[in-house]
Structures are given as C-alpha cells and as structure tokens.
C-alpha positions as CSV (number, residue, x, y, z in Angstrom):
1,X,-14.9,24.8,12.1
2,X,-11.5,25.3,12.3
3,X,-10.5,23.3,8.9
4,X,-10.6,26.8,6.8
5,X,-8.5,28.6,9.3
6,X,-6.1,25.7,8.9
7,X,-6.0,25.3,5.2
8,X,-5.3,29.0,4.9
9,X,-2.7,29.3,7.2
10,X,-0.9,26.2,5.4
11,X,-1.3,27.6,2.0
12,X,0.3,30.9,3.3
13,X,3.1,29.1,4.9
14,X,4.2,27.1,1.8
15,X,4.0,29.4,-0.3
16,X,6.9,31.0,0.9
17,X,9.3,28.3,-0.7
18,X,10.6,28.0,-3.9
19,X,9.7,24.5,-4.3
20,X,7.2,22.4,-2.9
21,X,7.1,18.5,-3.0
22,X,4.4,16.4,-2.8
23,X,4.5,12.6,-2.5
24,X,0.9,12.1,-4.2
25,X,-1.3,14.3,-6.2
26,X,-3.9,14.2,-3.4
27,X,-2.2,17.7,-2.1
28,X,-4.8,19.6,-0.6
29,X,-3.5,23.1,-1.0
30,X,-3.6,25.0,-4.0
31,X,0.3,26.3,-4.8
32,X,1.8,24.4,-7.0
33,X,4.5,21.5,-6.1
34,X,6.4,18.9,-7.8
35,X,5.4,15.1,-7.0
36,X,7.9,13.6,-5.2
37,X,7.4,9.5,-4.7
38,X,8.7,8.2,-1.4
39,X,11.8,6.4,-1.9
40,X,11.4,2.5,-1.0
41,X,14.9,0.5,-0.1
42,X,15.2,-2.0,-3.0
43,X,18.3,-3.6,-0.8
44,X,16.1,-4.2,2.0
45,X,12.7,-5.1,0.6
46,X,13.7,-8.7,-1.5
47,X,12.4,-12.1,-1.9
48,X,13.0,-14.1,0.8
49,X,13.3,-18.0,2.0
50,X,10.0,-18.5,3.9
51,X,7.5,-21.0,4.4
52,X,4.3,-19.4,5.1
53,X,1.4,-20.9,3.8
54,X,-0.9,-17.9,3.7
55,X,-2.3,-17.2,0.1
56,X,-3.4,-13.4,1.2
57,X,-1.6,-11.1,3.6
58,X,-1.9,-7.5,4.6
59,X,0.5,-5.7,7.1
60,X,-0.5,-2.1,9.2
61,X,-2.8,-0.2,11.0
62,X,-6.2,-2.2,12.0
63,X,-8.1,0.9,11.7
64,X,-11.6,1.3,10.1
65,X,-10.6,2.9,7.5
66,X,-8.5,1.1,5.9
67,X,-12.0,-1.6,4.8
68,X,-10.6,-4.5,6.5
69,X,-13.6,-6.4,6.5
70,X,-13.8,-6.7,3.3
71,X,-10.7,-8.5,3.4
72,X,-12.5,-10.9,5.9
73,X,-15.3,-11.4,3.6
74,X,-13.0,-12.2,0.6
75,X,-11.2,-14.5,3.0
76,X,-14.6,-16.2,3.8
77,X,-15.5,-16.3,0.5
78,X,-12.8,-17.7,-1.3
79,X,-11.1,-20.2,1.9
80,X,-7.9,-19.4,1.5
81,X,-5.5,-18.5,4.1
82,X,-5.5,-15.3,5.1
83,X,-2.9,-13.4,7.3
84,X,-4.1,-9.9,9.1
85,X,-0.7,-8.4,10.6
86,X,-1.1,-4.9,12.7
87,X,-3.0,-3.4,15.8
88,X,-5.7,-1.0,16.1
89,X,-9.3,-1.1,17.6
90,X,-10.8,-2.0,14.9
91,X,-9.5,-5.7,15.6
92,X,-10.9,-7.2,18.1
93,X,-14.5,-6.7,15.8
94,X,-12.4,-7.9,13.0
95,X,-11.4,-11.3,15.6
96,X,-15.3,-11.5,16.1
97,X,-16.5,-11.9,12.5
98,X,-13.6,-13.7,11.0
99,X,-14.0,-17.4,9.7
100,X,-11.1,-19.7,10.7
101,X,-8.9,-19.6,7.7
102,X,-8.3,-15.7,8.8
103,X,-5.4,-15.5,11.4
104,X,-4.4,-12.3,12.9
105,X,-0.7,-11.4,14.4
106,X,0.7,-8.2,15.8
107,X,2.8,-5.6,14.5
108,X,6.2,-7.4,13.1
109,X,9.6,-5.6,13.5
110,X,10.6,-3.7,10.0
111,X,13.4,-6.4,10.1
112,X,10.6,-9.7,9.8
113,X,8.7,-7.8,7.4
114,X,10.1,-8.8,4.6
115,X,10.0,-12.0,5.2
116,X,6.1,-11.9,6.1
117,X,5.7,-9.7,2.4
118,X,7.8,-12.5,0.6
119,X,5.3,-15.6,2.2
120,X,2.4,-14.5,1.0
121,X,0.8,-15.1,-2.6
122,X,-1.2,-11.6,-2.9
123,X,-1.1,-8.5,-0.4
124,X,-4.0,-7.2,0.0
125,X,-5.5,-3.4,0.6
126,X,-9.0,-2.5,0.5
127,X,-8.4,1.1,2.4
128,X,-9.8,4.1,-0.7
129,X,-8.1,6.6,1.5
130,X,-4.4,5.8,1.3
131,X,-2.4,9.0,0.4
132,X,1.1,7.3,-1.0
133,X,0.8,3.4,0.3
134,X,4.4,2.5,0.6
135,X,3.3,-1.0,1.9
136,X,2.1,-1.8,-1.7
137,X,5.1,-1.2,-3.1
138,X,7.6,-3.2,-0.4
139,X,5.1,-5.9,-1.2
140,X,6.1,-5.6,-4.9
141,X,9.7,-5.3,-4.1
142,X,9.6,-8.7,-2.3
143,X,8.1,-10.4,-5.3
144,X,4.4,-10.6,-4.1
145,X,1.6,-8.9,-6.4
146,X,-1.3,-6.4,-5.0
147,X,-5.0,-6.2,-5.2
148,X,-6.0,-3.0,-4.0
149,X,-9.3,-1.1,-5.1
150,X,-9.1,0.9,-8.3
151,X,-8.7,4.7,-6.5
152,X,-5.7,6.9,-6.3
153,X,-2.8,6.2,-5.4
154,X,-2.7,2.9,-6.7
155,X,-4.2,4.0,-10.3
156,X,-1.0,5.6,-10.7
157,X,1.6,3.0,-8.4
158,X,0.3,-0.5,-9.5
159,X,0.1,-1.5,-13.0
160,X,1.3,-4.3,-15.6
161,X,2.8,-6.9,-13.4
162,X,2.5,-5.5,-9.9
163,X,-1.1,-6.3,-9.3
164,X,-4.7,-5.6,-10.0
165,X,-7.1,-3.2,-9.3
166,X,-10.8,-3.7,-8.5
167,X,-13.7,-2.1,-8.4
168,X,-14.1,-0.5,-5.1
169,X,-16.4,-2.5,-2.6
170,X,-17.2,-4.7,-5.3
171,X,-16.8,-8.3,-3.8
172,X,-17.2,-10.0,-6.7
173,X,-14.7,-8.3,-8.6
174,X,-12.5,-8.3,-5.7
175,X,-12.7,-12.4,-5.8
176,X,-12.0,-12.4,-9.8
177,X,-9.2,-10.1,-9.9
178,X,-7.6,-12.1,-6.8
179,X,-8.4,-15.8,-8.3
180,X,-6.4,-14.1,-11.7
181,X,-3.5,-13.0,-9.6
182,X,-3.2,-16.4,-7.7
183,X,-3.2,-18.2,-11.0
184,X,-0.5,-15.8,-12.7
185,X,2.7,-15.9,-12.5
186,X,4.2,-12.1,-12.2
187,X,7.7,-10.7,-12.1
188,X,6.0,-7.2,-9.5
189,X,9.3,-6.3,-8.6
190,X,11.0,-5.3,-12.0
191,X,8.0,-2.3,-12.1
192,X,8.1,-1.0,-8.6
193,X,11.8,-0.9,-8.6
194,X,10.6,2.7,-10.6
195,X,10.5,4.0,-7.1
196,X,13.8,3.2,-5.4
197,X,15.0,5.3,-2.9
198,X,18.2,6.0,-5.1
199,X,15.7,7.5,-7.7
200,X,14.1,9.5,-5.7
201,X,17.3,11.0,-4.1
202,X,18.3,11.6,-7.1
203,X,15.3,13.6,-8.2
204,X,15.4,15.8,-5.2
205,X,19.3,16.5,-5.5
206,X,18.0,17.8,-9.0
207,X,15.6,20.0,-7.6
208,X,18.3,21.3,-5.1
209,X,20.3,22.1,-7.8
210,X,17.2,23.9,-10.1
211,X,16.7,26.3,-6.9
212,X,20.2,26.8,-6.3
C-alpha cells in the first residue's frame, strides 16, 4: 500500500538533480536519466591457471529468484558437472533435489573468484529479474561464455561471443544453446571489456563536466 507513496516521493527527490544515472533501463521512475553501466575491473577479472573440472558454474545469492532449479534440471539433464557457489535459503531445497554431478560450495572471497569464473566452461544464470548482472560480465572478463535467459539486461550486455541467450524457462532450448556454447570456441572477453571500469569513469567525468 505504501509502494505509491514511495515511488512519488523518489520521483520528487530526483528530480531535483541535473543529471540522473541509471545503470540499466529498468529505472522505475519517470525523469529522465542517462544509463550509466557499472564499471567492471578488467585488471582483476582475467583468465586464470586452474584445474576445475566443472563444465557449468554460477556464483551468488541462493535465493528463489534467481530460477536455480532450473540450473539443477539442466545439470540433470545434460550430466555434466555442475558447480552452485553462494548461500541463501533457497539451498538446502536446492541440496535435496540435486543429482550427483551438482556440487554446491559457499560464498568464495572476491580474491578466489576469479579463479572459480576462469574453471568453468559456461556460467550460468537463469534469474529474469537481474537489474545490471555484473557477475555475467566478470565471467566474460575471465574468458568463460554465458547462458542466461533472453530478458533484459542481458539482451543488451551479452551478444556475439560472450554467450547465448535462451528462451526463458524453456529447458530444451536452455540444453541446445548450452551444448552450442560447450562445443564453441569463443574469445567473451574482447566484448565485455566495452564495460571497463576505466570507461565508465570516463563517461561520468564527462557528465561532470556537461553539468559544470
């Protein structure tokens, strides 16, 4: 009941700014903004040495919304390995259901993640309610592709060589698409390197100076 109240209080407040920025064109206010990517660290998200054997990986909350069991179900479908790295409640029903090539680990330190992104052949994201998804794009960064369901943000972040996109909740499609990826050899990091953090900064110092 109190949504309304809220949205119109926030579209008051920001509209007393000369600029607004936006990292996604999911804003939910109506003033107008300029989209704003967040900045990903190309130094620190790189290939790495490892010697994982996990075909599919996903790093992050454990949450029900971000469709994690269809993950499991493409896990159990296909066989391959399959790597579920975060906490949340949603796991322990996740633990129940999952066949044995599906291995779950808790929340890395930022420092192993690359590592984890790097070891994997395909990260995978099922969640159709992702604003930005920088995790998509660190997994680019380290070399590995991305299937993730064909909804924003990742019709606009993942194209050419960074990944596929399938139909959402389509487990079939979700199998092709990954069976394509695995069989494809893919440069994802030349693409996503279109959202470094030195681009970004350098967009913003531009607005900066555009106000000033």
């Amino acid at each position: 009941a109190a949504a309304p109240l809220v949205s119109r209080y926030e579209n008051w407040f920001i509209s007393g700014f000369d600029t607004i920025t936006s990292s996604t064109s999911a804003i939910p206010h109506d003033a107008g903004y300029e989209e704003l990517p967040v900045g990903v660290d190309t130094e620190f998200f790189e290939p790495r040495e490892t010697d994982s054997e996990a075909a599919i990986g996903y790093a992050g909350r454990v949450s029900e919304e971000k469709n994690l069991g269809d993950v499991v179900d493409l896990a159990e479908r296909t066989e391959h390995e399959t790597t579920i790295v975060g906490e949340g409640r949603h796991r322990s029903r996740l633990e129940d259901r999952a066949p044995e090539n599906v291995s779950f680990e808790d929340f890395l330190p930022r420092e192993e993640l690359p590592e984890f992104l790097s070891g994997i052949d395909v990260y995978c994201i099922a969640s159709e309610s992702d604003t930005f998804c920088l995790a998509s794009l660190e997994a680019n960064l380290c070399g590995t592709p991305v299937l993730a369901p064909e909804v924003s943000p990742f019709t606009g972040t993942i194209r050419g060589e960074q990944g596929e996109l399938y139909k959402p909740g389509d487990l079939d499609d979700m199998e092709q698409k990954l069976e394509k990826l695995l069989g494809t050899d893919l440069n994802p990091r030349s693409e996503a390197s279109r959202y470094s953090l030195e681009k970004t900064i350098d967009r913003l110092e531009k607005l900066y100076r555009q106000v000033a």
